[in-house]
N, C-alpha and C positions, 0 to 999 in steps of 0.2 A: 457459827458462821455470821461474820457483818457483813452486811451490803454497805455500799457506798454509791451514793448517787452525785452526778454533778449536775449541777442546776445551772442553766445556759439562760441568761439573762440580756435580751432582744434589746437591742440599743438603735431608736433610728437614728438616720445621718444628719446630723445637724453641719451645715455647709462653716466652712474658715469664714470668721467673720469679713477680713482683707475683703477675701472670694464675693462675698454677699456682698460690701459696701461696693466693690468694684461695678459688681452688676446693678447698680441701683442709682449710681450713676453715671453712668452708659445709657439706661433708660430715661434720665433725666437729661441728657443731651440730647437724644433723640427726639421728646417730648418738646424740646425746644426747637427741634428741628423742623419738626410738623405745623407747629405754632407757626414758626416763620410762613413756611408752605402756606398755612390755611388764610394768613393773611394776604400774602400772596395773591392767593386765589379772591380774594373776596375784594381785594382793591384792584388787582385787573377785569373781574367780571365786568363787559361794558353796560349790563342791562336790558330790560325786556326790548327795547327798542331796537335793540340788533338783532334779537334772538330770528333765525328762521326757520326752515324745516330740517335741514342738515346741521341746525347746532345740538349740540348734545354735551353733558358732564367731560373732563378730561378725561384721555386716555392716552396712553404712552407712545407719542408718535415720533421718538428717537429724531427726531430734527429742528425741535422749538428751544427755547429759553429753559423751559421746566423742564424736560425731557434730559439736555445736557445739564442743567444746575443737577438735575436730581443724579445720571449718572456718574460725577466726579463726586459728590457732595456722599452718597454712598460708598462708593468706593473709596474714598478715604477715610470715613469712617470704619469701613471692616479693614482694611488695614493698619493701622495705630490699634482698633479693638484688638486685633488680632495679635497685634508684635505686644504690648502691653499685660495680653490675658498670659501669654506663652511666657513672658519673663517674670511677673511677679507673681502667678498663681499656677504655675507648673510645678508644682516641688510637692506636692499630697500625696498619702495615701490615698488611694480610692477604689472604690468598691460599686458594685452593681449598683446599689440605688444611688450609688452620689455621680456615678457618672449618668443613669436616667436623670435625675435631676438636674443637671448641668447642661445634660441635652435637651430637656425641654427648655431652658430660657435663650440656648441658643438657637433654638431654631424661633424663640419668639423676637430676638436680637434680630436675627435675618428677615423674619416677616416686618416689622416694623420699620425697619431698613431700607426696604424696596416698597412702602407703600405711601411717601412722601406725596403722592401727585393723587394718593387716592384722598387726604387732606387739603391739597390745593382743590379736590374741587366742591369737598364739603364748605369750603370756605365761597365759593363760588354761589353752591347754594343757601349760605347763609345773606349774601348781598341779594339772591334774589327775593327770598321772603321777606328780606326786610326791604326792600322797593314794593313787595307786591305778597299780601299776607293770602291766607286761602280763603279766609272768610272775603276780602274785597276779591279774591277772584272768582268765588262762586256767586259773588253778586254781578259781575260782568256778565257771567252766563245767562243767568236769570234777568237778566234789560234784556241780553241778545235772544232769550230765548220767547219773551214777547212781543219783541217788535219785530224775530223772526218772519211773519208773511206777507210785511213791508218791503222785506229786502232781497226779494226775487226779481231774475232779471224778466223783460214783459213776456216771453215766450212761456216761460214756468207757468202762469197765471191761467195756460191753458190745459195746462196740465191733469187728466181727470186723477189720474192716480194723485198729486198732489194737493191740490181743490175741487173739495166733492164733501155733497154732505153729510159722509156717513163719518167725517172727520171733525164735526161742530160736536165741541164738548160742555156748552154751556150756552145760554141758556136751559132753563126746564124747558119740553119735556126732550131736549138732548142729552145724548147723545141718539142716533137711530140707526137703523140697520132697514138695507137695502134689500127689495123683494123685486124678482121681474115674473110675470107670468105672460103664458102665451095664451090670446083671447083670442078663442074662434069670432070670424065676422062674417064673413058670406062661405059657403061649402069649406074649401082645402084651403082658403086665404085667412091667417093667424097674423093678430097685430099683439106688441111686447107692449104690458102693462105693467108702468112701475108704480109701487110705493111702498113708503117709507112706515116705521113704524117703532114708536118710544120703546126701549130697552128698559125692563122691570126685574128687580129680582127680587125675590122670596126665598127664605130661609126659616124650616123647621126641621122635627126631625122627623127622624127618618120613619119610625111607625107609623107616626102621627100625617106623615104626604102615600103613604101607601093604603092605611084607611080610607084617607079620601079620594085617593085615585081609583081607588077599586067601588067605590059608592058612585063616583061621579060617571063611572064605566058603565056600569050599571043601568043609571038611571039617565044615562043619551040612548042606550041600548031598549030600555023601553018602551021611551019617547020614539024610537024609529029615528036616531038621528045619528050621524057619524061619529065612531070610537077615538077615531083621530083628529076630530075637529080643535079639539084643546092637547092633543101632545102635538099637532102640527103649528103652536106656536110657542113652542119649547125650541130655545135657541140652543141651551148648554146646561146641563144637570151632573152637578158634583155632590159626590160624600165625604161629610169631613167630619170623620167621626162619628157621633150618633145622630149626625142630622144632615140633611140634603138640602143643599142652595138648588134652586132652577132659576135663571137666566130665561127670561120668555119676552115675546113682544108686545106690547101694551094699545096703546090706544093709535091712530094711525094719525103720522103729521104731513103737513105739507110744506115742507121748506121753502120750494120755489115761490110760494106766495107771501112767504112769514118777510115784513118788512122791517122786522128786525136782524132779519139775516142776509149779510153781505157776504161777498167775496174773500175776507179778510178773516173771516170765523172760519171757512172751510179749509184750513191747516192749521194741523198741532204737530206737526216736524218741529223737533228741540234742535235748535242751532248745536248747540252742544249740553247732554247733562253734565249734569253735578254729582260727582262720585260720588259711590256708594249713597244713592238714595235712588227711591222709585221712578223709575222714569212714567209712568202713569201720572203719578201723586203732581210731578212737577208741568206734566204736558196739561193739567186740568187746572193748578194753580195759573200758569200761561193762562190759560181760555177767559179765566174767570178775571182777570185784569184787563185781559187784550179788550175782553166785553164790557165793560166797565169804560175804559177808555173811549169809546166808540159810544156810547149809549146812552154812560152815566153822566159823564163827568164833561168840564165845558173843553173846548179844541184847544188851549194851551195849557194842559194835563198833557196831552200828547206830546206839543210843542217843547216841554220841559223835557220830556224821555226823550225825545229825538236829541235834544241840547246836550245831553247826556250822553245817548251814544257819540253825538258829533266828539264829547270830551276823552270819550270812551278809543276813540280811533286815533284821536292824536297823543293819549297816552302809550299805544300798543304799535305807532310811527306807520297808521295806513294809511294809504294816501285816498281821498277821498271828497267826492261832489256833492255831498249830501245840504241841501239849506232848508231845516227843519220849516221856514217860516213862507217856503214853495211846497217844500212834500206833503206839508200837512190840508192843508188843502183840496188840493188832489189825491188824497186819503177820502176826505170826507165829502168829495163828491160825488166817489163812490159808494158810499155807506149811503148818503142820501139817495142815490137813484141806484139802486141794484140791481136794474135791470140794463142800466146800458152797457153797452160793449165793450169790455176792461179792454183800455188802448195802451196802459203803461206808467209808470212812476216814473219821477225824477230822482232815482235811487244809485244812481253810481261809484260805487266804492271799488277796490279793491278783492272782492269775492276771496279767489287764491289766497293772498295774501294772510288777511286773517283769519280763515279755516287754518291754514297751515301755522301759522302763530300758534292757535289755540292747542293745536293737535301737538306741539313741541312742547309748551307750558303742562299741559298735560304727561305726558314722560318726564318733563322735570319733575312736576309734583310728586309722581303717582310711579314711576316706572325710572328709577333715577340712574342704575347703572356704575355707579360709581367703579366699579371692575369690571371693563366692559367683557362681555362674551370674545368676542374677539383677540385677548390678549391673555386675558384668563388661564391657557394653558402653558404659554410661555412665562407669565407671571410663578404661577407654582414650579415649575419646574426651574425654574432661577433657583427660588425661594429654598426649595429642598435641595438641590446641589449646593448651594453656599453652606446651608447646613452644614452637610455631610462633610462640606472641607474643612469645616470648623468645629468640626466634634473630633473627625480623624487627625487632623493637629493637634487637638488638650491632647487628645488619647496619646498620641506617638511621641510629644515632649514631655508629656508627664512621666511615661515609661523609661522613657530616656536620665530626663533629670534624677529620676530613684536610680538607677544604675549607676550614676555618676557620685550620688550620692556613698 
């Protein structure tokens, strides 16, 4: 008896080269296409100057220049692709993977097709970083976010939640933490005693703070003296790892007397951070200049930051009353008497204005959208019907032309 085996030998689909070169430029038309687009976009973006809270990346708003360029400018390209693929690449054999294969460049055909205005607006964002880079915008921040407690309007200034001294980060020994107790004075009449008192922390580990907590327990216990005299100035105790930070309060300050400490220390509000980085880190780096300015350095150090922001407003088109060579002044006559009665700056800007600048610069950078949510599902659904009518036409002239054949 012989057997006889046949040996089937697995051939992939290597695509008609015509087919290939066909498709290869078609995406080089397209590619040129986008280009156009992306220039487009980058020589009409008018600039941070116009920008306001309602501007945002393009999106397909079926009534502009772009919106119709894009809808003819497509649709005539799927039509010529389409009469072009049917008459000189309809005549193959083809098989499951070549017709998968075919369908995936058409439907990459289709997506690229309908995404010309998502190019206009990368091109949009390329004129804006190149007007305004992120390193120079996180340096705008950073002016704004120290000369932040200058540029409140005068009511703010009364603000406890906004100025108050549990918010001075610098000098030593600040920052502090606020205590009130109620102090008997005569019978049932209690008067609220405040004070403050330097925040300390200590970091060991963790055996080694329960040794001595349990020693120290100990021996107040012998002494006759309270167990909680030293966990009651335990403000916050973490484990991280094998060791325990506490957070406790330290020696007791008096701000209201400290003449080094004005009006102008008591906020660390960040006008706006600096993505992705600590907002602590950045609220202390603020304190430690704002004080410097104030303390260190002579009154036109100030006078130059002010000159700055003033530069800083008419790059970003706010309109603004600010005359570094009045407000400074009136800074520092309050830093020298910090006991008189804040009446008010000569600080008139825009407020609105550039909050909302900054808050749209930010979604530029950081939150860009370039497909917006909003259209997103009409987008896809374009996108896979066109598809589908262009994979069902190879398919049904190709079947046809073999018939004919």
């Amino acid at each position: 008896m012989s057997l006889s085996f046949t040996i089937f030998e697995y051939k992939p689909f290597v695509m008609n080269k015509s087919l290939k070169q066909y498709f290869v430029k078609s995406f080089i038309i397209l590619a040129i296409v986008h280009l156009a687009y992306f220039l487009y976009g980058y020589f009409t973006f008018e600039g941070i100057k116009k920008i306001d809270i309602y501007s945002e990346f393009y999106r397909f708003k079926f009534y502009d220049d772009v919106s119709i360029s894009h809808f003819f400018v497509s649709g005539l390209f799927l039509l010529f692709f389409l009469i072009f693929l049917l008459k000189n690449h309809a005549r193959q054999q083809y098989s499951s993977a070549k017709i998968f294969q075919i369908g995936f460049l058409l439907l990459l055909v289709s997506f690229f097709t309908f995404t010309f205005f998502v190019s206009f607006s990368f091109g949009q964002n390329a004129k804006l970083r190149g007007e305004l880079s992120q390193k120079n915008y996180n340096e705008d921040k950073k002016l704004l976010n120290v000369l932040n407690p200058f540029l409140y309007g005068s009511s703010s200034y009364h603000s406890e939640k906004l100025f108050n001294y549990e918010n001075i980060l610098y000098p030593k020994p600040y920052p502090v933490v606020k205590e009130e107790k109620q102090v008997l004075i005569y019978h049932d009449q209690f008067n609220t005693e405040t004070t403050y008192h330097s925040i300390d922390t200590l970091k060991v580990l963790t055996e080694t703070y329960n040794k001595v907590s349990g020693k120290t327990d100990s021996l107040l216990g012998s002494a006759g003296l309270d167990k909680n005299i030293i966990k009651d100035r335990i403000i916050k105790k973490t484990s991280i790892g094998d060791s325990t930070q506490v957070i406790f309060k330290g020696q007791e300050v008096s701000p209201e007397y400290d003449k080094d400490i004005c009006i102008f220390l008591q906020n660390k509000s960040l006008f706006k951070s600096i993505h992705n980085d600590s907002v602590q880190k950045q609220q202390y780096q603020a304190a430690v200049k704002r004080y410097k300015l104030l303390y260190k350095y002579k009154q036109d150090s100030l006078e130059h930051e002010f000159a700055k922001l003033d530069a800083l407003f008419k790059k970003y088109n706010i309109e603004s009353h600010v005359k570094p060579n009045i407000l400074v002044p009136e800074i520092f006559y309050y830093v020298e008497n910090p006991d008189r009665l804040f009446g008010g700056l000569d600080n008139n800007f825009d407020h609105k204005a550039l909050r909302e600048k900054f808050e749209t610069l930010d979604r530029y950078f950081y939150e860009p959208n370039y497909l917006h949510p909003s259209i997103m599902p009409i987008f896809f659904a374009v996108v896979l019907s066109v598809w589908i009518v262009l994979l069902l036409f190879y398919i049904l002239f190709n079947k046809r032309k073999q018939k004919d054949i």
